[in-house]
C-alpha positions as CSV (number, residue, x, y, z in Angstrom):
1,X,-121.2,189.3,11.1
2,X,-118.1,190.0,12.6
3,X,-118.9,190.6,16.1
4,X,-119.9,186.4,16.4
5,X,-116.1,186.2,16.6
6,X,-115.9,188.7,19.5
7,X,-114.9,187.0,22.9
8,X,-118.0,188.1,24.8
9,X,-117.2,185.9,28.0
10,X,-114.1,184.5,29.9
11,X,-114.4,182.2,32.9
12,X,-112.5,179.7,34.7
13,X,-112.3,177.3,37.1
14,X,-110.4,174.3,39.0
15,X,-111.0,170.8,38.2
16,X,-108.9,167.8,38.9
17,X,-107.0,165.7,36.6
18,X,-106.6,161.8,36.0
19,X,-104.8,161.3,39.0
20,X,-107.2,163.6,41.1
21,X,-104.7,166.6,41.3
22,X,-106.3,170.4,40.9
23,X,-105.6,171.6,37.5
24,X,-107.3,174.7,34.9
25,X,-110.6,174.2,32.9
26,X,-111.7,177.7,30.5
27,X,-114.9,178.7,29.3
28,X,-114.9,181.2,26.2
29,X,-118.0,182.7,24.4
30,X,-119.0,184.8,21.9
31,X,-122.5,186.5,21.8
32,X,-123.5,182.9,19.9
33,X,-120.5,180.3,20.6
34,X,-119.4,178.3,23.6
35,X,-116.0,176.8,24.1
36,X,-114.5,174.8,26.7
37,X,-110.3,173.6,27.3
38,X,-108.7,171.5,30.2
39,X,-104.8,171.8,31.1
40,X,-103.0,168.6,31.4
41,X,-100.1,168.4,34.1
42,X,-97.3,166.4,34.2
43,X,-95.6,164.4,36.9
44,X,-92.1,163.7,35.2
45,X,-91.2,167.5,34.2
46,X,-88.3,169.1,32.7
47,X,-86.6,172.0,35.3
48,X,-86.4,174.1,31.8
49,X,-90.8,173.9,31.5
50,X,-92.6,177.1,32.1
51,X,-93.8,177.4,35.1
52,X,-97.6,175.5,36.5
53,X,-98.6,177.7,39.1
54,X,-99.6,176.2,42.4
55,X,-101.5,177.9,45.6
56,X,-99.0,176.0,48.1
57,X,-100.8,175.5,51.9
58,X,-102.6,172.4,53.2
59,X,-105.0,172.9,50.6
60,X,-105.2,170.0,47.7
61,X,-101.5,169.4,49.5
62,X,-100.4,172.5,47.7
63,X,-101.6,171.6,44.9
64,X,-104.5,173.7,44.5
65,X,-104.8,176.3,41.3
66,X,-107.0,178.8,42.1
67,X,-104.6,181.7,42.1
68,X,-104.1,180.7,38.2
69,X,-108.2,180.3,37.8
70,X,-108.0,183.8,39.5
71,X,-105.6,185.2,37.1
72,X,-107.7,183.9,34.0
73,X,-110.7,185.3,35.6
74,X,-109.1,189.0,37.0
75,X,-106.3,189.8,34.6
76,X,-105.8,187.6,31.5
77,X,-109.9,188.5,31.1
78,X,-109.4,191.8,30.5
79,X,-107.0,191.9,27.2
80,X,-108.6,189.0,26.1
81,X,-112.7,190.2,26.1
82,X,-113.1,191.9,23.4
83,X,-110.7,190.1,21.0
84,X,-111.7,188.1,17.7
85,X,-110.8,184.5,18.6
86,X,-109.4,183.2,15.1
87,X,-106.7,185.5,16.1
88,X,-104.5,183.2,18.1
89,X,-101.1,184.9,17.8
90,X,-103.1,188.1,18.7
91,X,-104.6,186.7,22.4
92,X,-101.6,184.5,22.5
93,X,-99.0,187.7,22.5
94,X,-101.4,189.6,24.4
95,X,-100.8,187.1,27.4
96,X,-97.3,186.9,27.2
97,X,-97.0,190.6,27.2
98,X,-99.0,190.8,30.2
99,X,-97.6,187.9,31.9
100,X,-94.1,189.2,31.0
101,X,-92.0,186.9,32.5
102,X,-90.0,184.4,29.9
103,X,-91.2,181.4,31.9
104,X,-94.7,182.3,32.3
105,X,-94.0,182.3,36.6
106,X,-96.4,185.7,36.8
107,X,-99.8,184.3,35.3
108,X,-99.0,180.8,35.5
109,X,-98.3,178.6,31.9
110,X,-101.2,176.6,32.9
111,X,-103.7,180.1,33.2
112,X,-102.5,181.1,30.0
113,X,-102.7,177.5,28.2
114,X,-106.3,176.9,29.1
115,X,-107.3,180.6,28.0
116,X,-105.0,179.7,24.6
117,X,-106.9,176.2,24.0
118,X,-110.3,177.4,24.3
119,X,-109.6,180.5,21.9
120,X,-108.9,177.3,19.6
121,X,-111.8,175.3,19.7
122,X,-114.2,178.7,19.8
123,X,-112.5,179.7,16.9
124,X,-113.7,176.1,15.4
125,X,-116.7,176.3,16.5
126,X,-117.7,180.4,15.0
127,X,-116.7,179.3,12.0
128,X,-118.5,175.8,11.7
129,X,-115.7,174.1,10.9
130,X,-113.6,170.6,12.9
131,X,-110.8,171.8,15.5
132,X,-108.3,170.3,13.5
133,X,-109.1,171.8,9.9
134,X,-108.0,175.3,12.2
135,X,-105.1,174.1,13.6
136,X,-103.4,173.1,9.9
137,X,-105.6,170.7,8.2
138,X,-103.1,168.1,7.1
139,X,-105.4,165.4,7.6
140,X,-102.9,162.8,8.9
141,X,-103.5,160.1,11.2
142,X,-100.7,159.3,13.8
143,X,-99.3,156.0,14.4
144,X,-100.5,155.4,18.4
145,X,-97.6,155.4,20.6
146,X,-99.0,153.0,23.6
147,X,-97.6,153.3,27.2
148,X,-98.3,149.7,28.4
149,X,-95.5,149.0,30.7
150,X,-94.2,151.6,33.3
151,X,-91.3,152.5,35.4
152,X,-89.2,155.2,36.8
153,X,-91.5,158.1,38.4
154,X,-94.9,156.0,36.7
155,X,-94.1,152.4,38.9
156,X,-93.3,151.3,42.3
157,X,-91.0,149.0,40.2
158,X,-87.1,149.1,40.1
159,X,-87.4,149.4,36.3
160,X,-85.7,152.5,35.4
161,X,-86.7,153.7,32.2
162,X,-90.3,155.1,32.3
163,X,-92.3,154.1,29.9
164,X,-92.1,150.8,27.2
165,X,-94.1,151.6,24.5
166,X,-96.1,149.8,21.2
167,X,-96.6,151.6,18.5
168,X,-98.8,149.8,15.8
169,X,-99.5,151.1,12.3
170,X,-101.9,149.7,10.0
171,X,-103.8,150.6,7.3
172,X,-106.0,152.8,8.8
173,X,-105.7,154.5,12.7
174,X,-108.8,152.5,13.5
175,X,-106.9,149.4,12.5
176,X,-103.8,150.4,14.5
177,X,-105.7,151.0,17.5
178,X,-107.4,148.0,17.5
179,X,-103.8,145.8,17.1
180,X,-102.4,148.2,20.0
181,X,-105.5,146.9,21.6
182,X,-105.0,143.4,21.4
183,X,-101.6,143.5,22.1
184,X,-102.5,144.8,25.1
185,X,-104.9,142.1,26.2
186,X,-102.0,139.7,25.4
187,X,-99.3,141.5,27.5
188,X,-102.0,141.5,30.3
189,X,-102.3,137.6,30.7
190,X,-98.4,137.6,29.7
191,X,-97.8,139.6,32.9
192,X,-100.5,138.1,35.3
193,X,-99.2,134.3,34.2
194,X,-95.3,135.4,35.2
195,X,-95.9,138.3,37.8
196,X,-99.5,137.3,39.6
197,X,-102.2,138.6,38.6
198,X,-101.8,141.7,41.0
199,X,-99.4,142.9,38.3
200,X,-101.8,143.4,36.2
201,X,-103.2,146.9,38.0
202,X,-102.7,150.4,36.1
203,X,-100.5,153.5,36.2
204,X,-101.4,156.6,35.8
205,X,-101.2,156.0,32.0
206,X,-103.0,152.9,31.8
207,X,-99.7,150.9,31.4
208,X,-98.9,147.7,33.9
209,X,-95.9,148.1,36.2
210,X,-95.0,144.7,37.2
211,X,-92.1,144.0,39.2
212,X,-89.6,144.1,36.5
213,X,-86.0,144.4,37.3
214,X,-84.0,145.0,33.9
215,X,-84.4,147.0,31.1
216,X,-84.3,143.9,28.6
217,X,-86.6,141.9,30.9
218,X,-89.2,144.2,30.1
219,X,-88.7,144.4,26.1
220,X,-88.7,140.8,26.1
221,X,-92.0,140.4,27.5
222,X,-93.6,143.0,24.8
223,X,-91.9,141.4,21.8
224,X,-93.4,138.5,22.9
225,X,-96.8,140.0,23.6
226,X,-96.2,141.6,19.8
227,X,-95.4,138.3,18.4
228,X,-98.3,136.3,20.2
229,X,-100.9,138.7,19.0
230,X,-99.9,138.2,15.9
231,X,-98.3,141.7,14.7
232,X,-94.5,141.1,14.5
233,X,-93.6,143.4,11.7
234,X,-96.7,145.7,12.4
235,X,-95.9,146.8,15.7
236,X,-92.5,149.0,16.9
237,X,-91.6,149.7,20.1
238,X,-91.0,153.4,21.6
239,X,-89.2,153.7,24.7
240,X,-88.9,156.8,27.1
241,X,-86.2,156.5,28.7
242,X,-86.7,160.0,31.2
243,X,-82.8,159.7,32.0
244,X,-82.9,162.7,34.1
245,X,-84.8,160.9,37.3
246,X,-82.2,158.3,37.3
247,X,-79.2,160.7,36.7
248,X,-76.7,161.7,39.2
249,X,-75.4,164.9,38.7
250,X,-72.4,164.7,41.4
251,X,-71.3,161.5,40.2
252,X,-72.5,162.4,36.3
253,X,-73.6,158.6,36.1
254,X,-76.2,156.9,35.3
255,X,-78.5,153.7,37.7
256,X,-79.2,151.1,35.6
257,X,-80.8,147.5,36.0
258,X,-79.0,147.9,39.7
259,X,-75.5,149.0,38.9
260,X,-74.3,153.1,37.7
261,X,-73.4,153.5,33.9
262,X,-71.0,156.3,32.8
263,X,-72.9,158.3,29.8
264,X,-70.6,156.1,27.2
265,X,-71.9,152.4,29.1
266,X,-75.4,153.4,28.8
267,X,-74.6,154.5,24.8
268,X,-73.7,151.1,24.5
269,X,-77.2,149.6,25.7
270,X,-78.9,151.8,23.5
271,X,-76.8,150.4,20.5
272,X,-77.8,146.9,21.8
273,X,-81.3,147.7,22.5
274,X,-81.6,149.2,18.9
275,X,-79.6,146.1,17.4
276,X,-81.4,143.9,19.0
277,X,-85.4,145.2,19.4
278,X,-87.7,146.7,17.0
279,X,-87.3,149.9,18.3
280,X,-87.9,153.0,16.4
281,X,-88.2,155.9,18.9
282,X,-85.7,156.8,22.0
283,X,-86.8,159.6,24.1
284,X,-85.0,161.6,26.8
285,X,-81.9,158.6,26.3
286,X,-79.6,161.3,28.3
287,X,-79.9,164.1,31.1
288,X,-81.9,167.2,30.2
289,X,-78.7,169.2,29.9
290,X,-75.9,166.7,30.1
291,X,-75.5,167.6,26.1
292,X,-72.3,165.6,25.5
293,X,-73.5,161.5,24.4
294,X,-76.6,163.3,22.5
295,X,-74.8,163.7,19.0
296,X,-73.0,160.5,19.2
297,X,-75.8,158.2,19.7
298,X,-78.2,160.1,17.5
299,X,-76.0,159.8,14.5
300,X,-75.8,156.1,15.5
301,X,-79.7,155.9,16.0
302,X,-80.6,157.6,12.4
303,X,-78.6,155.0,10.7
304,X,-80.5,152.5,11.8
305,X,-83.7,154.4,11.3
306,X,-84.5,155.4,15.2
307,X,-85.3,158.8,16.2
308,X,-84.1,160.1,19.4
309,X,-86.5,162.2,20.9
310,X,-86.0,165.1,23.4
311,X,-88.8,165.9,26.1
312,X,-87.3,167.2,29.2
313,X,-84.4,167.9,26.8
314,X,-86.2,171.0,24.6
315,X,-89.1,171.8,26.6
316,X,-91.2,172.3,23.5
317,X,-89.5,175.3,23.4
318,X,-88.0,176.5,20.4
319,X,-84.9,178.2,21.8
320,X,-84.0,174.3,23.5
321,X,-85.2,173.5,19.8
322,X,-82.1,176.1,18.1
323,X,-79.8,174.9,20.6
324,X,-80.3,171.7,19.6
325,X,-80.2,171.6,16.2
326,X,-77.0,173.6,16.0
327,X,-75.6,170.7,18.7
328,X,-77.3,168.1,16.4
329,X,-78.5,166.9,19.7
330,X,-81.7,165.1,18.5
331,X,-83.6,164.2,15.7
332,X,-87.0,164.2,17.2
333,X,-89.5,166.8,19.4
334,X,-92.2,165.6,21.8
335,X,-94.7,168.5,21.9
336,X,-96.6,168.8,25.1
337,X,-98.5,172.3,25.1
338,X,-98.2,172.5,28.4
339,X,-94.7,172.5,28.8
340,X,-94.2,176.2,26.6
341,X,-97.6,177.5,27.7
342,X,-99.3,178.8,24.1
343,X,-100.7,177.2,21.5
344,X,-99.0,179.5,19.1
345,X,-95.9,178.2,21.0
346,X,-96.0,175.1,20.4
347,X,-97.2,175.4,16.8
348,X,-93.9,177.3,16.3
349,X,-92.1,174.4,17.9
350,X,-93.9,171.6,15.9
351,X,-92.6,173.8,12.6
352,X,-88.9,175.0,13.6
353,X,-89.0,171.1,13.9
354,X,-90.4,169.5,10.9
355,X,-88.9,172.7,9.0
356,X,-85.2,171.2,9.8
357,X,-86.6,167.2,9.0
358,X,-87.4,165.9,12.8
359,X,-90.0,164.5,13.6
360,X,-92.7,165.3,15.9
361,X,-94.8,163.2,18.4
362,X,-98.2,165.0,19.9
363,X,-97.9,164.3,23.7
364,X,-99.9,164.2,26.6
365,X,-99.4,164.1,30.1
366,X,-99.5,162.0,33.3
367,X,-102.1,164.0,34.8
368,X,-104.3,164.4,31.9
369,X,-108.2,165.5,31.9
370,X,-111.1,164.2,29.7
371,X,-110.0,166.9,26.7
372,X,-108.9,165.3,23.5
373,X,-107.6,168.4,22.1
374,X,-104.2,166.7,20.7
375,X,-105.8,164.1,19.1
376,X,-107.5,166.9,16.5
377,X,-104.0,169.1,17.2
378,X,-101.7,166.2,15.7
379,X,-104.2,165.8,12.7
380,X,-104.1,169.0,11.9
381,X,-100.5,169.7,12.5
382,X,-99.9,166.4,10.4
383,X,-96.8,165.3,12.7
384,X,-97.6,161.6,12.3
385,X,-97.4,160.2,16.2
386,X,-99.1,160.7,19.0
387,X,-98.7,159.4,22.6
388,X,-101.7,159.4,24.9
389,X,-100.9,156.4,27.0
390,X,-102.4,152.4,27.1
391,X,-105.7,151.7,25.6
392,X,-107.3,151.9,29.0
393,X,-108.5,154.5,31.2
394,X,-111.2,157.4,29.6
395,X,-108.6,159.9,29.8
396,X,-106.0,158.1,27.3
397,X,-109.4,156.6,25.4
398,X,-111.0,160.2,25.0
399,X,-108.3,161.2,22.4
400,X,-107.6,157.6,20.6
401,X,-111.8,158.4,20.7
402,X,-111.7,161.5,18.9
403,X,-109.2,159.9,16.6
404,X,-111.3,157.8,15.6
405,X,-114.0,160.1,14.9
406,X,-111.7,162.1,12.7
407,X,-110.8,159.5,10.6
408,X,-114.8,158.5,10.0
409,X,-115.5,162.2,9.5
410,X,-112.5,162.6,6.7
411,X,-113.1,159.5,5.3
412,X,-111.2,159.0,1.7
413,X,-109.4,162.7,2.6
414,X,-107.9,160.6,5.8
415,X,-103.9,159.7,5.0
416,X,-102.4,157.5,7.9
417,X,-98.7,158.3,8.9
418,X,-95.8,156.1,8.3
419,X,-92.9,155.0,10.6
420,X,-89.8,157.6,10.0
C-alpha cells in the first residue's frame, strides 16, 4: 500500500563523532519501516561550504548541535511528516525552501543532511531493496583511497600537505583492501624503525604522522612501504595537498618544506612529484579561490594521466562545479555530502561532473560517525573512488566494511573501478 511509504515519524538527536565532537543523528519511520543517518563533520573546511550549525557557549566548547537537532525535530518535521520517502527531490526542496538561505545558515546543512540521508536509507528499506540499488545502481566498486600518513591540520608534524595517500586496485575491492592493508602494516614498522615507535600512533583518519619534515621525505617512505609489500605497479598514490591552510593571502605565497613558494615554484613540485612518483590523484594543489595556476597544472597533470581534484575548491557544489569547468580549473570532484547539505545536491554534483568526463571520488570526513552510507552511495553512483581514511579505526572500517558486503551481496553483477 502506499501509505508504508508515508513518513509517519521524525526525530533527532546529538551524538558525537570520531573525534568526540557533537554532531546530527535522524530517525525516520513509516507506519512499518525504521531508518537511521549520522552527519559527518569536517575539520579542514572550505569557507565556500554551507554552513554546520553550532550552539556556541561553554557547552561541548561551542560545539554542541542541539539548536540543529531542534530544528529537525520543530520545523524541518513538519513539511517533511507526511511525505512519501522515495521522493528525495520532493523532501530535499521542501527543506531548502524552508531553510531559504543559499548556504543552509537558517536550519543548519548538517539538520537538513541527516533528515536527507535517512529519507535515503528508509526509502531502501520500504521497498526491500540495498541502499545503493536506490541511489543509481551502477554496481561499481571504488578503488580505496587510503590516508596513511598525515599532515597539515591532521598532524602535529611540519609536513604541509595533509594527507599521503595509497590507493590499491586489484581484482576485486576485497583484494584491494587487503593490499591497502598490508601496505599499511609495512609502512607502520617502516616508520617505527626510522621515527621510534611513538610515531606509530593515529590521526583522526587512522593515518601515522611522524615527524616528517619534506614533502618528498614522506612519498619516499610510502613507495618504499609499496614496494616492500610487494604491490609496486598495483598500488598509486593520492595526495591532498589542502593548499589553502598553508596559503598566505597577503603575501599570495605558498610554506613549503620550510621556505614560501610563489604559485609558479610550487607548480614546479607538482610536475616533479608527478614525474617522479606514482601519483595519480592531486587534490586541493592551490588556494580555494586563488584560480590562476589551476588550468596550467591541470592540463600538465591530464597528460600524464593525474587528476587534480578540487575539495575546498567546489564545495561539492555545482555552481563552484560551472565555474570550474568554464575555467577548466580541474579535472576531478571530491563529493562530501556534507559540504552542499542534500543528498539530491550532491547527486547533481556527482553528474554535472561525470556528465563533462571528471572524475569523482566519494569522501568522508575527519570527524566521521559509525555510518557507512558512502560506501553504498559510491556503488550506486558508480564514481569509481572512494576515500574513507587508513584501514584502522571502526569509523574508516565501517564503510571499507560495508564495501565489502556489497561486493559479496552482488557477486558476478560486482564490476571493480579502474584508475583514470
Amino acid at each position: 500500500m502506499a501509505t508504508d511509504f508515508i513518513i509517519r515519524k521524525l526525530n533527532a538527536r546529538e551524538i558525537l563523532d570520531s573525534r568526540g565532537n557533537p554532531t546530527v543523528e535522524v530517525d525516520m519511520a513509516t507506519k512499518t519501516h525504521h531508518a537511521r543517518a549520522a552527519v559527518p563533520s569536517g575539520a579542514s573546511t572550505g569557507i565556500h561550504e554551507a554552513l554546520e550549525l553550532r550552539d556556541g557557549g561553554p557547552r561541548y566548547h561551542g560545539k554542541g548541535v542541539l539548536k540543529a537537532v531542534n530544528n529537525v525535530r520543530t520545523k524541518i518535521d513538519k513539511v517533511v511528516v507526511g511525505m512519501d520517502c522515495r521522493k528525495q527531490k520532493a523532501i530535499d526542496a521542501a527543506m531548502l525552501k524552508l531553510d531559504g538561505t543559499i548556504n543552509k545558515s537558517n536550519l543548519g546543512a548538517n539538520a537538513i543532511l541527516g533528515v536527507s540521508l535517512a529519507a535515503a536509507r528508509l526509502s531502501a528499506a520500504t521497498q526491500k531493496k540495498p541502499l545503493y540499488s536506490v541511489l543509481g545502481g551502477k554496481n561499481i566498486m571504488p578503488i580505496p583511497c587510503m590516508n596513511i600518513i598525515n599532515g597539515g591540520k591532521h598532524a602535529q608534524n611540519g609536513l604541509q600537505f595533509q594527507e599521503f595517500m595509497i590507493c590499491p586496485r586489484g581484482k576485486t575491492f576485497a583484494d584491494s583492501l587487503r593490499m591497502g592493508s598490508e601496505t599499511y602494516q609495512v609502512l607502520k614498522e617502516l616508520i617505527a624503525d626510522k621515527y621510534g615507535k611513538s610515531s606509530t600512533n593515529v590521526g583522526d583518519e587512522g593515518g601515522f604522522a611522524p615527524n616528517i619534515k619534506r614533502v618528498e621525505e614522506g612519498l619516499d617512505i610510502l613507495t618504499t612501504a609499496i614496494r616492500k609489500a610487494g604491490f609496486e605497479g598495483l598500488i598509486k598514490i593520492a595526495i591532498d595537498a589542502a593548499s589553502s591552510e598553508f596559503y598566505d593571502k597577503k603575501k599570495r605565497t605558498y610554506f613549503i618544506d620550510g621556505k614560501w613558494l610563489s604559485a609558479e615554484k610550487l607548480t614546479k613540485l607538482y610536475e616533479h612529484i608527478m614525474n617522479t612518483y606514482p601519483v595519480f590523484s592531486i587534490e586541493d594543489p592551490f588556494e580555494q579561490d586563488d584560480f590562476a595556476p589551476y588550468p596550467g597544472l591541470t592540463h600538465a597533470a591530464m597528460s600524464k594521466g593525474v587528476q587534480i581534484v578540487g575539495d575546498d575548491l567546489l564545495v561539492t557544489n555545482p555552481d563552484r562545479i560551472r565555474m570550474a569547468l568554464d575555467k577548466k580549473l580541474c579535472n576531478a570532484l571530491l563529493l562530501k555530502v556534507n559540504q552542499i547539505g542534500s543528498l539530491t545536491e550532491s547527486n547533481t554534483a556527482a553528474k554535472l561532473a561525470m556528465d563533462h568526463g571528471w572524475h569523482v571520488m566519494v569522501s568522508h570526513r575527519s570527524g566521521e560517525t559509525e555510518d557507512p552510507f558512502i560506501a553504498d552511495l559510491v556503488v550506486g553512483l558508480g564514481t569509481g573512488q572512494i576515500k574513507t581514511g587508513a584501514p584502522c579505526r571502526s569509523e574508516r572500517l565501517a564503510k571499507y566494511n560495508q564495501l565489502l558486503r556489497i561486493e559479496e551481496e552482488l557477486g558476478h553483477k560486482a564490476k571493480m573501478a579502474r584508475f583514470p
